[in-house]
N, C-alpha and C positions, 0 to 999 in steps of 0.2 A: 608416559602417555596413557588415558585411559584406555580398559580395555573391557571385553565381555568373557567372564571365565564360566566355562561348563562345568558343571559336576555332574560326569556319565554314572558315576556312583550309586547317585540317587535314580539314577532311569535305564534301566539295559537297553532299552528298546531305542538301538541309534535311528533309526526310521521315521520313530513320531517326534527325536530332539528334535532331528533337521527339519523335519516340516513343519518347527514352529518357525522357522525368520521366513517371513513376507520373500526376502530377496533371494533366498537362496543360499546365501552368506558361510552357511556352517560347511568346514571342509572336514578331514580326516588325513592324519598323516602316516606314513608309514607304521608306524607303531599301534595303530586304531585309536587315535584319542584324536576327539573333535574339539575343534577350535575356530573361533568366529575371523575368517579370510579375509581377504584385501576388500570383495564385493559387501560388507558390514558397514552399512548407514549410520549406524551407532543410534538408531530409532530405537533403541530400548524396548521393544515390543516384546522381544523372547521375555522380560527380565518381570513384565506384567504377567504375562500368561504363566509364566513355570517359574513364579522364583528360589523354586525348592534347587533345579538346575540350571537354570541361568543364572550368574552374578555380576551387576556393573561394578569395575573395581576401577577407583579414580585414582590417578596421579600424586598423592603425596607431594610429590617432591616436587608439585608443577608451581610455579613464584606466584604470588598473587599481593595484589594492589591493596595500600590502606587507604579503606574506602571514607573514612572520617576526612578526609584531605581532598575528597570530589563534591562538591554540595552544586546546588542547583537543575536545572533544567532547563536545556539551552534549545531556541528554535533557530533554525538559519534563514531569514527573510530574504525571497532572491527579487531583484530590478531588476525593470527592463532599462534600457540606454535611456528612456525618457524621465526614468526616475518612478514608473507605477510598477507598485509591491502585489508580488503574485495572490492572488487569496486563499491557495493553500497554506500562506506563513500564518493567516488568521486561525485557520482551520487546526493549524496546530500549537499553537499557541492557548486554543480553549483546550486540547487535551492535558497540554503541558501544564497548565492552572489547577486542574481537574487531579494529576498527582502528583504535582507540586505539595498543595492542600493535604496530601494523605502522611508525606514524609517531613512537612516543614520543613521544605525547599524555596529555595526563592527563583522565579520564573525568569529566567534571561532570554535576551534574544540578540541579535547580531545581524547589522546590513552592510552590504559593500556597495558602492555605487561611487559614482559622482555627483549627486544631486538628492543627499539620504534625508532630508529637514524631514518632509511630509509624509518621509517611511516610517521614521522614528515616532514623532508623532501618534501615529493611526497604532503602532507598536505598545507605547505607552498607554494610549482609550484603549485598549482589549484588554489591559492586566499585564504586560511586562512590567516587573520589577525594576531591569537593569536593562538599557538599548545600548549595545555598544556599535559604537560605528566607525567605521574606514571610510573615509569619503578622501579619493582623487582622481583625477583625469583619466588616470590608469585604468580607474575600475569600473567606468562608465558601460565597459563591453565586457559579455562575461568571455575570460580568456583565463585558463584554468591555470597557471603557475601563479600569479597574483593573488589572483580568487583563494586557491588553497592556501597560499604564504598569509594570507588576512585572516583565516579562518585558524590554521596553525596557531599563529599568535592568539588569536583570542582563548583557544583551548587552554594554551599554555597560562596565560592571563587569569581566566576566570574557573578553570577546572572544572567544567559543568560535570556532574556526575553522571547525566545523558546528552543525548544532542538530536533532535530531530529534524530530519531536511526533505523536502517538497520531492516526492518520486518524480521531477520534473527531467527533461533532457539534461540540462545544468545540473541539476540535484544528483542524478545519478553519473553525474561525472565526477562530482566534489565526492562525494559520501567515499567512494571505497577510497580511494586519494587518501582523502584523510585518514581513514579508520587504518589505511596500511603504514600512516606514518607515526601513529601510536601506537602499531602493535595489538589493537585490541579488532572485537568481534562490529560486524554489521549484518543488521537484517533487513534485506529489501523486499517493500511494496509490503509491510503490514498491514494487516485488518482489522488487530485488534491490539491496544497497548494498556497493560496495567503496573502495576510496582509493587515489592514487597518491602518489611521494613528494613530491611538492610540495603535499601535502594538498588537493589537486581531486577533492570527491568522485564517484565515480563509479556515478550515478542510474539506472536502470534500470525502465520502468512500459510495461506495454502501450499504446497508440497507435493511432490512426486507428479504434477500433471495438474493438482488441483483433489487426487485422491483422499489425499489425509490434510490436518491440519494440524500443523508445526508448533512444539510451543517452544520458544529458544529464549537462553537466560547466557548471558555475560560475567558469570559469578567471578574471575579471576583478575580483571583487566577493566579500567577506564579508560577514557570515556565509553561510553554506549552509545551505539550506533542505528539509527533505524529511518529509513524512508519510507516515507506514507505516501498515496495519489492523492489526488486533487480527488474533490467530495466525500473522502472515507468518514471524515469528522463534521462535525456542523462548525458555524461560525460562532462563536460566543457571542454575550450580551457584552456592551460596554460598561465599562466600570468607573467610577467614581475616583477612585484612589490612583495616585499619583506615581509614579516612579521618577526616575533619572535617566540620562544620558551621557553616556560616556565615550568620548572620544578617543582613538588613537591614533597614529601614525607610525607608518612603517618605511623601515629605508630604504632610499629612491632603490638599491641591488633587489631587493627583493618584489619587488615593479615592473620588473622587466620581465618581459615575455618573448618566445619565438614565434608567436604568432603576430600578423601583422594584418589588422582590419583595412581593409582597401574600402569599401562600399557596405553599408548597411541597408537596405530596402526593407519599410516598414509591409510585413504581409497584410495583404485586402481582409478587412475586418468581415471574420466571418461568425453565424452564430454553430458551434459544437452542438454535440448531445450531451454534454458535461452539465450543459446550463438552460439545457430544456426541460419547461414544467411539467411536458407531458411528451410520452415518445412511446411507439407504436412500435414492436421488434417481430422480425422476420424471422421464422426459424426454421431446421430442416424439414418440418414439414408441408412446408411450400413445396410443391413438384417444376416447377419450371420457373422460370427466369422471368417471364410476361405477366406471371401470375403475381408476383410483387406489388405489380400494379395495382390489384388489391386491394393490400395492405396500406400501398399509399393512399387510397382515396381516405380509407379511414382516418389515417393522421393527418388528413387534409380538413375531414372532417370536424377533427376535433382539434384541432391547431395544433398537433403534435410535429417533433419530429422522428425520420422512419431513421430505427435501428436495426443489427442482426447480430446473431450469434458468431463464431468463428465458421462455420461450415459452408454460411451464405457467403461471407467473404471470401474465402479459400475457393468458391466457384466460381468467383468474381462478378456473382450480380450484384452488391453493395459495395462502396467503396470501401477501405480498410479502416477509413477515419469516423468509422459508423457503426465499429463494431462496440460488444457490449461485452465485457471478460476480464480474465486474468490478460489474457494478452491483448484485450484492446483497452476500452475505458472503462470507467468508473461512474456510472451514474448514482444521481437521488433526485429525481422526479417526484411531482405529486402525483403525478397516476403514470403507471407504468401497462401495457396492455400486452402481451407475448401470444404470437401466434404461432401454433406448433412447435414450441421451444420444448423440449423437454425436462429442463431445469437440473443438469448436472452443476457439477458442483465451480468447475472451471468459469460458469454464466452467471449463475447466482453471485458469486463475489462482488462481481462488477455492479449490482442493483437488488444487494438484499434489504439497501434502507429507504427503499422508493416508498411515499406517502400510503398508497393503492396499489396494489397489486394484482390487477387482472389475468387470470391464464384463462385461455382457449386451446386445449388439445382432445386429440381424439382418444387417447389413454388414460381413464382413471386414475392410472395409479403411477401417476407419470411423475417425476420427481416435484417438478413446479409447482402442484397442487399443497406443497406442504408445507410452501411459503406467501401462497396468494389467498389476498383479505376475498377475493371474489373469483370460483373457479366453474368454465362453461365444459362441459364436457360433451362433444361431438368434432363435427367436420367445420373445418373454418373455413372452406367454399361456400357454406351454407352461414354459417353464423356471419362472419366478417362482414359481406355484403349485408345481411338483414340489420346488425347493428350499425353499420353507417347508413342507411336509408333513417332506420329512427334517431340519430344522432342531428343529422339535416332537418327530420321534420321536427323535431323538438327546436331548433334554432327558425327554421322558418317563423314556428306558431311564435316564439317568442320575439319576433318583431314589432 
């Protein structure tokens, strides 16, 4: 197992070793000699700041994978029962192409459903290489032993040397499933993906709260594992060049599930903040609940819709399907508008790639300002109201 080894040698002063780990991690055993405890993140942090006394010391003797025998890059495209393909398989499918291209990999993708023609399809226009598809009765609803047993097989089949799956409810049911039946690593809800040339992909996901930003690599073990949300990536252009389809079949035993779909009810079509052009966000410095009302006229104004940070929900004046974050959604707007937000790091995630970025706060030096194309600096009881009055009469005049 790796480990982090001290050298007190180089430092007497056990005082400033320990106050280099973030967490507190460094203990002392009877004998005085410090060593990194159970409470050790394995952040690497000591190992940047003091590497005269800090040493990361890896595993030797840990097994590791011939990576010449994993080629591609594999996207998992989920259906709904009716057979329509979610849009983040699109969305990563352009990432996939993107370092595909760097390692001269070929781009795979993989659908399960009942009704896969027009998945495959839309798969092949983006730049899949390879569609491989499961299509039976079974797999019409997603019900996770089938679902994984298709996905299984395909791994085994096609060896992608990564695998990308939609941070979707399904997605993040499949992802660990599989990555536990391969023995290898998964990173969920990244924000950024890259590759090196030894095809180690290169993981990227806020951490500890949203404090730090994680960079996580798989160097030992294939497949690679990583779920992304919905709008982290754009949708690619269509492409000209052609791939294939490949079909397979699996047997009836491994079809079978303990779940049993009694009723399906398709949900009242509603529109999210995923897929709005423009959206107005509440943040804690709103003082009351009524005062939202606000907020709303403006993205009534401008045709937006009203979002908020975690601390408006958590008070419960927005509903929770409204929030904007690591733990709620994931926007990209063409104009984003934040009122009183102050732009930590856990907020920003969710809508650092919005078109526009307007902040309104009454703190200069307020985090959000470091990412907004246009920053108002005062009280948004004053601003908010005066910019929807001219937003109105600029649409009036323009009658």
């Amino acid at each position: 197992m790796s480990r982090i080894e001290i050298h007190l040698e180089k430092c007497a002063d056990k005082a400033a070793v320990r106050a280099v780990c973030p967490f507190g991690a460094i203990e002392e055993d009877a004998a005085g000699r410090l060593f990194a405890g159970a409470g050790c993140k394995m952040c690497r942090v000591c190992t940047r700041r003091d590497p005269a006394v800090f040493e990361f010391v890896e595993d030797a003797a840990a097994p590791s994978v011939d990576k010449s025998k994993w080629r591609g890059i594999a996207v998992v495209a989920e259906l709904s029962p009716d057979g329509a393909m979610h849009p983040v398989a699109l969305e990563l499918l352009g990432k996939a192409r993107e370092l595909a291209a760097e390692v001269s990999h070929p781009v795979l993708a993989v659908v399960c459903g009942a009704d896969c023609s027009a998945a495959a399809e839309t798969l092949l226009a983006y730049g899949a290489d390879e569609v491989h598809v499961y299509e039976h009765p079974e797999l019409r609803y997603f019900r996770i032993e089938p679902h994984a047993a298709a996905l299984e097989d395909f791994i085994e089949r096609a060896k992608p040397s990564s695998v990308f799956v939609g941070g979707t409810p399904c997605g993040r049911s499949l992802a660990p499933r599989l990555a536990a039946r391969f023995h290898t690593g998964l990173t969920a809800d990244c924000t950024s993906l890259g590759i090196q040339e030894n095809t180690d992909l290169d993981q990227i996901r806020p951490a500890y709260g949203g404090n730090i930003m994680a960079h996580i690599n798989t160097p030992r073990t294939r497949p690679q594992f990583a779920t992304v949300r919905y709008k982290v990536f754009a949708i690619p252009e269509r492409v000209e060049t052609r791939g294939r389809i490949v079909r397979h079949e699996l047997p009836s035993q491994r079809l079978v599930s303990a779940i049993e779909i009694l009723e399906c009810r398709p949900k009242p079509p509603s529109r999210g903040i995923e897929d709005a052009e423009a959206i107005v966000v509440c943040g804690r410095g709103v003082r009351r609940q009524e005062d939202v009302e606000i907020l709303r006229s403006l993205a009534d104004a401008l045709g937006a819709q009203l979002a908020s940070t975690r601390a408006v929900v958590d008070a419960g004046w927005i509903e929770p399907a409204r929030q904007i974050g690591l733990s709620g959604r994931t926007v990209k707007p063409k104009l984003i508008v934040t009122c009183g937000v102050s732009g930590a790091i856990q907020f920003v995630s969710g809508m650092s790639g919005a078109g526009m970025i307007v902040a309104i706060n009454s703190d200069p030096e307020a985090p959000i300002f470091q990412i907004a194309h246009v920053g108002l600096v005062g009280d948004l009881y004053e601003i908010v109201p005066e910019l929807t009055a001219r937003v109105l009469a600029k649409k009036e005049a323009a009658r």
